[in-house]
C-alpha positions in Angstrom: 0.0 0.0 0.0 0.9 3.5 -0.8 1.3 5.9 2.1 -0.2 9.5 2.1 2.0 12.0 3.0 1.4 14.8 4.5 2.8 17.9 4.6 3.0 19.4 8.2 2.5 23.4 8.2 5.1 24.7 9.6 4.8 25.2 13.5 4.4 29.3 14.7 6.8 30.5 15.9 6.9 31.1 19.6 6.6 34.1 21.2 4.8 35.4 18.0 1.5 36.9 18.4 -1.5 35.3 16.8 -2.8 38.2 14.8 -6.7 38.5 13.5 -8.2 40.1 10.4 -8.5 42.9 11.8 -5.1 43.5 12.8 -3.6 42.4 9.2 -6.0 45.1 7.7 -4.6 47.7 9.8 -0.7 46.8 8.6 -1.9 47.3 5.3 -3.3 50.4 5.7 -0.5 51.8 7.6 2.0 50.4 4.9 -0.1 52.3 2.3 0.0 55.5 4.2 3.2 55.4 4.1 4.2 54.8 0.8 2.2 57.6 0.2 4.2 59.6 2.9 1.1 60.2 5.1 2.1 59.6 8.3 -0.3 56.4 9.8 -1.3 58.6 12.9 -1.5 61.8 13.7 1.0 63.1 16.6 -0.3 64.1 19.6 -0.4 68.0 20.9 2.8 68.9 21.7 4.0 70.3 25.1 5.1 73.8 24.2 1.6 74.0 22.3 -0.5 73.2 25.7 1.8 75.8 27.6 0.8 78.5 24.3 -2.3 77.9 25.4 -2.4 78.0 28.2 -0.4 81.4 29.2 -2.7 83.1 26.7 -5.6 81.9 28.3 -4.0 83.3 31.4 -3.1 87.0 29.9 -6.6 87.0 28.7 -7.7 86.4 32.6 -5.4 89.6 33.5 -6.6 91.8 31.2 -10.3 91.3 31.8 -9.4 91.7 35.6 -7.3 95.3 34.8 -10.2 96.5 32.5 -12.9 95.2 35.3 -10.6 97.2 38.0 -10.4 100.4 36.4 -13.4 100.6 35.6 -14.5 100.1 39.4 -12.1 102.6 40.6 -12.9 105.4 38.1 -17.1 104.8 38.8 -16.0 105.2 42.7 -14.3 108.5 42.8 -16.0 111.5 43.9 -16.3 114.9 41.8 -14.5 117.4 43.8 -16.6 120.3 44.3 -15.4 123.9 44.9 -17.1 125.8 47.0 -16.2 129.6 47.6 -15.4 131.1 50.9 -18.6 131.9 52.9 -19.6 135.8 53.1 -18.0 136.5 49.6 -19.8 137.5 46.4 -18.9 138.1 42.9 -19.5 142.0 42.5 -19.4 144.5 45.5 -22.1 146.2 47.2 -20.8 149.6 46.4 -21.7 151.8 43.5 -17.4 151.6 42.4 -17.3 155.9 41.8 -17.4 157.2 45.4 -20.6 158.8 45.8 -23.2 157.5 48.4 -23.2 154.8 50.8 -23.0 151.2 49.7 -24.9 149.4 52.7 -22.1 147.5 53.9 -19.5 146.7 50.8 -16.4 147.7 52.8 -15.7 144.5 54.9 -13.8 145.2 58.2 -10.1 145.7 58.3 -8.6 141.9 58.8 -5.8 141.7 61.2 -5.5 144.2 64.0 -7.6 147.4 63.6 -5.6 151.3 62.8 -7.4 154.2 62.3 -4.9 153.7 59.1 -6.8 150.9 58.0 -10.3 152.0 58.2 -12.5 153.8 55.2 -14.6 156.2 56.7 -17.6 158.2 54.7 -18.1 162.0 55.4 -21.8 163.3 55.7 -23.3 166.9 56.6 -25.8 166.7 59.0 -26.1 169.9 60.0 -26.8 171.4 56.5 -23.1 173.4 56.5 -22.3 174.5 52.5 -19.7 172.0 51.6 -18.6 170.6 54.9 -18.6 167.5 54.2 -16.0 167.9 51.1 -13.6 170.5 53.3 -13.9 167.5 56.5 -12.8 164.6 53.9 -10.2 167.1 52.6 -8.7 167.7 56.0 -9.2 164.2 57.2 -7.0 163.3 53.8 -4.5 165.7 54.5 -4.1 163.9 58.2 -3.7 160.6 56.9 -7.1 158.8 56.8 -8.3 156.7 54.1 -11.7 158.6 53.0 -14.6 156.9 51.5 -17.6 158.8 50.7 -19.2 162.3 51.0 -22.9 162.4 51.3 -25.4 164.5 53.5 -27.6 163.7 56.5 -29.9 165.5 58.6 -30.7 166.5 62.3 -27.1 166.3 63.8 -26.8 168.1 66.7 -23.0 167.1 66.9 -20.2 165.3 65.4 -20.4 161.8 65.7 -19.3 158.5 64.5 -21.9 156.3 63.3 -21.6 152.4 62.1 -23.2 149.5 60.5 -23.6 146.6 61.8 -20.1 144.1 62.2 -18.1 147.5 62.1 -18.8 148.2 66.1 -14.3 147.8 66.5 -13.5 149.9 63.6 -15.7 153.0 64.6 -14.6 152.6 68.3 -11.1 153.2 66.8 -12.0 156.3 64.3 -13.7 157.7 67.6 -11.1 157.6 69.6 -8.8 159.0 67.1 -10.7 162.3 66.6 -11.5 162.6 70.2 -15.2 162.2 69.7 -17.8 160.3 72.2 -18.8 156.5 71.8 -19.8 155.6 68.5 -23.7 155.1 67.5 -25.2 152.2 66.0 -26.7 153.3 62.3 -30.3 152.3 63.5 -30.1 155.0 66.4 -28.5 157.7 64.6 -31.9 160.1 63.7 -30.8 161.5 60.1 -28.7 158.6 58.8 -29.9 155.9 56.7 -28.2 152.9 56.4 -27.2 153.5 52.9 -25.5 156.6 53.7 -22.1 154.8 54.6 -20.4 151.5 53.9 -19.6 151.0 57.3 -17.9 153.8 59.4 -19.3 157.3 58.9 -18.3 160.5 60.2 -21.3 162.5 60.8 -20.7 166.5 60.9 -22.7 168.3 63.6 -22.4 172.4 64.1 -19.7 172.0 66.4 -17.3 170.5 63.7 -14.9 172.9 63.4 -14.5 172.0 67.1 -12.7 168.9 66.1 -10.5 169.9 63.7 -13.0 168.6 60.7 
């Protein structure tokens, strides 16, 4: 009798992983990527990419916080107001040419009161022909700073009248020219309050008695 032979398939090598379809199909895919140079899989991100994007992901952070800071900061801060010095006004109470009384526009002498320092108006209250201009004449001559000439009425002698806040400065012109305690405005019968800017001089007959 004949014997049948046959051939033995050679054994597997050992240690050689039993590969499936589906591994086979993917060698020969990656073989044909590669011939045509297209690499078989992509290459992961790279580090220095991550760290890209990640510090610009950070700046981005910063400048929203700046922007969101300044922003706060400027809505918070007050508007300075100015506000101007209380008991001062834009024009002056005063007519500015010398004649009449201007209720009040000379304010008192700051720092410590001189008969130097104090404007005092001139008015005839006796009815005299040009007393009051020959009094502020003299009283210029003297030294004294001479405001206004005007005319009252009903002075029975020479006095020093005043307005209201100018109480130390008339006490000063008084005792200067020798004459009694200075009147308040609103007690001197003649005078009206717009007759003087503050210290007055009011002429009587007896006048010439004290030098004016």
């Amino acid at each position: 009798m004949a014997r049948v032979q046959t051939r033995e398939r050679p054994s597997r090598r050992r240690n050689e992983p039993e590969q499936t379809g589906d591994e086979h199909l993917d060698d020969w895919f990656a073989r044909r990527l590669d011939a045509q140079g297209i690499p078989a899989r992509l290459g992961g991100p790279s580090t220095s990419r991550i760290l890209a994007v990640v510090g610009l992901g950070l700046a981005l952070l910063a400048l929203m916080w700046s922007l969101s800071s300044v922003g706060s900061s400027s809505a918070g801060t007050p508007t300075a107001t100015t506000t101007p010095p209380a008991g001062t006004t834009g024009t002056s109470g005063g007519n500015g040419n010398g004649n009449g009384g201007g209720g009040g526009s000379n304010q008192p002498a700051s720092g410590p009161v001189t008969w130097k320092n104090v404007t005092v108006d001139v008015l005839n209250g006796f009815g005299g022909t040009g007393a009051a201009a020959s009094a502020a004449a003299v009283m210029r001559a003297d030294g004294w700073k001479v405001g206004t000439t005007g005319n009252a009425s009903g002075a029975t002698k020479t006095e020093v009248v005043f307005l209201p806040g100018y109480k130390s400065e008339a006490k000063v012109v008084a005792k200067r020219l020798k004459l009694g305690a200075p009147v308040p405005i609103a007690q001197a019968p003649g005078v009206t309050p717009d007759s003087t800017n503050g210290v007055a001089v009011v002429l009587g007959p007896d006048h010439g008695a004290v030098g004016l």
